[in-house]
N, C-alpha and C positions, 0 to 999 in steps of 0.2 A: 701654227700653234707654237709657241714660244716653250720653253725649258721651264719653265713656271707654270705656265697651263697645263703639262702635261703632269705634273705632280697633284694637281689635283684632278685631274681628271678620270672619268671614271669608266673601267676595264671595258673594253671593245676589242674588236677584231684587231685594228691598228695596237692596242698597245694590252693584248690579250697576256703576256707576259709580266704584266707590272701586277708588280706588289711592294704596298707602300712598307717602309722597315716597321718595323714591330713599334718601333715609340710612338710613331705617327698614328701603327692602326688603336693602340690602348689609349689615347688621350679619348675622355667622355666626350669633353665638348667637338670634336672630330668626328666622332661615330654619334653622338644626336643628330650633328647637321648633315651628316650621312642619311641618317635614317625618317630626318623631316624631308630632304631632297626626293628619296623614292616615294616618303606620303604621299608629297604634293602632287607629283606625277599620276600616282592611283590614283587622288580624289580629282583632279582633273582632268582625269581619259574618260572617269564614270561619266562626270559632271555634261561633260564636252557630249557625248552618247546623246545626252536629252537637253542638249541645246544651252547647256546652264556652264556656270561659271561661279568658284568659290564664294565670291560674294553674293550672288543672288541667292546662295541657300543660305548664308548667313543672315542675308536681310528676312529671309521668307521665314528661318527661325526664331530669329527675335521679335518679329511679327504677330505669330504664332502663341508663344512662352509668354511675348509681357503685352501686348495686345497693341492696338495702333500709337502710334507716333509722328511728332514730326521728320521732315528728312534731320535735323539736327539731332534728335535724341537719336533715332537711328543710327546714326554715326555714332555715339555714344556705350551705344548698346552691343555694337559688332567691331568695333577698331578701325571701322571703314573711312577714311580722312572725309572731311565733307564734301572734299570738291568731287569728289571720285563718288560718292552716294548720291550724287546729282544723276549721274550716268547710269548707275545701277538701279535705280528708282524711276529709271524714265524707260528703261531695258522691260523692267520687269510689268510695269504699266501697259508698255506696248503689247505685251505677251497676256494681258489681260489677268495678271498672277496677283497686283494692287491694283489698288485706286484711291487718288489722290479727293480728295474733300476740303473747302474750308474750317478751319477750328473755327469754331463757335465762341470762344474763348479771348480767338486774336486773328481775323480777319484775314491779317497780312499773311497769314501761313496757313498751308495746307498739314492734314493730320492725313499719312500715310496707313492704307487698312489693307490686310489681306483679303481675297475673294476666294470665291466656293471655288473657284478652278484654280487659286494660288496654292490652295489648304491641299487639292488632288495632288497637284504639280511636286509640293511638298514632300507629299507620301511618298510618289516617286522616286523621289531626291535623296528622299532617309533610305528609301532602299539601295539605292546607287552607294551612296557613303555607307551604309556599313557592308555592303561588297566589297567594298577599297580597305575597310578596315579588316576586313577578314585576309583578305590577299597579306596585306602589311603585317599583319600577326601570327601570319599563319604557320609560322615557326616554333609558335609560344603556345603551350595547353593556361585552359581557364585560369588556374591560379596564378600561373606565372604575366599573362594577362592585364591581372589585377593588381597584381605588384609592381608590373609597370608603370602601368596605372597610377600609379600611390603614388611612385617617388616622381614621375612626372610632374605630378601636380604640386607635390612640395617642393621642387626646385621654382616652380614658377611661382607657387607661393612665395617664396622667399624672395626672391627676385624682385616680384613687384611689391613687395613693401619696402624695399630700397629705392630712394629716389633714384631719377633716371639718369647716368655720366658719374655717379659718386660711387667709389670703393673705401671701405673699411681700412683706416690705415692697419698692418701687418702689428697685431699683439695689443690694438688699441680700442676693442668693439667695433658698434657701429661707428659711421661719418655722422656728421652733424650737421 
């Protein structure tokens, strides 16, 4: 581990004594991506539990919420790059959770559908993730919760109505 790794790295037996200086621990963007690192961890030990993995319950969501698709708008739907919903759509087929169909429509593609054991698998799944949501909040009472809630969403609001690689020159609004 290099003098750089170990600055970011996080409290363990080996460096039980670190604590990063105070500027480092108040910057937002440092404690978000603090606190998206242990999400991910919790929704992935749930997920890992019953055989699953973040994208298969994202695909099995959007499935679900906006009804079949192809693998392309599924990409679309979840953030999942297409080449990688090839994987996760062939995972989840195997497991008997979709099933792939031709569109009616355009021959040359399949229209991805959830099945009666995806929609079970599903239930599971929601339950697993909000156990992980509980564990990750578990420090916060209801309202404090939903104020998180809020300004999370408004940051990423904000966010993505900014193109992607562009910042606002300093005293000048938006980029253009």
């Amino acid at each position: 581990m290099t003098k750089a790794d170990e600055t970011d790295a996080a409290p363990g037996p080996a460096t039980a004594a670190w604590e990063p200086p105070a500027r480092l621990r108040s910057l937002p963007s440092r404690m978000i991506a603090h606190a998206a690192m242990h999400a991910e961890r919790l929704v992935n030990e749930e997920l890992a539990g019953a055989g699953a993995r973040k994208w298969h319950y994202a695909a099995l969501v959007a499935l679900q919420d906006k009804g079949p698709a192809s693998q392309s708008e599924l990409s679309g739907r979840t953030g999942i790059y297409r080449s990688d919903m090839v994987a996760v759509v062939n995972e989840l087929a195997a497991a008997g959770h979709v099933e792939r169909a031709p569109d009616p429509a355009d021959r040359r593609r399949n229209v991805i559908s959830l099945t009666a054991r995806g929609r079970r698998h599903l239930e599971r799944l929601d339950g697993l993730v909000a156990a992980a949501q509980e564990e990750l909040l578990a420090p916060l009472g209801p309202g404090e919760r939903e104020q998180l809630s809020g300004l999370l969403a408004r940051l990423l609001d904000h966010h993505a109505a900014r193109p992607q690689g562009r910042r606002p020159a300093a005293g000048r609004g938006p980029a253009t």
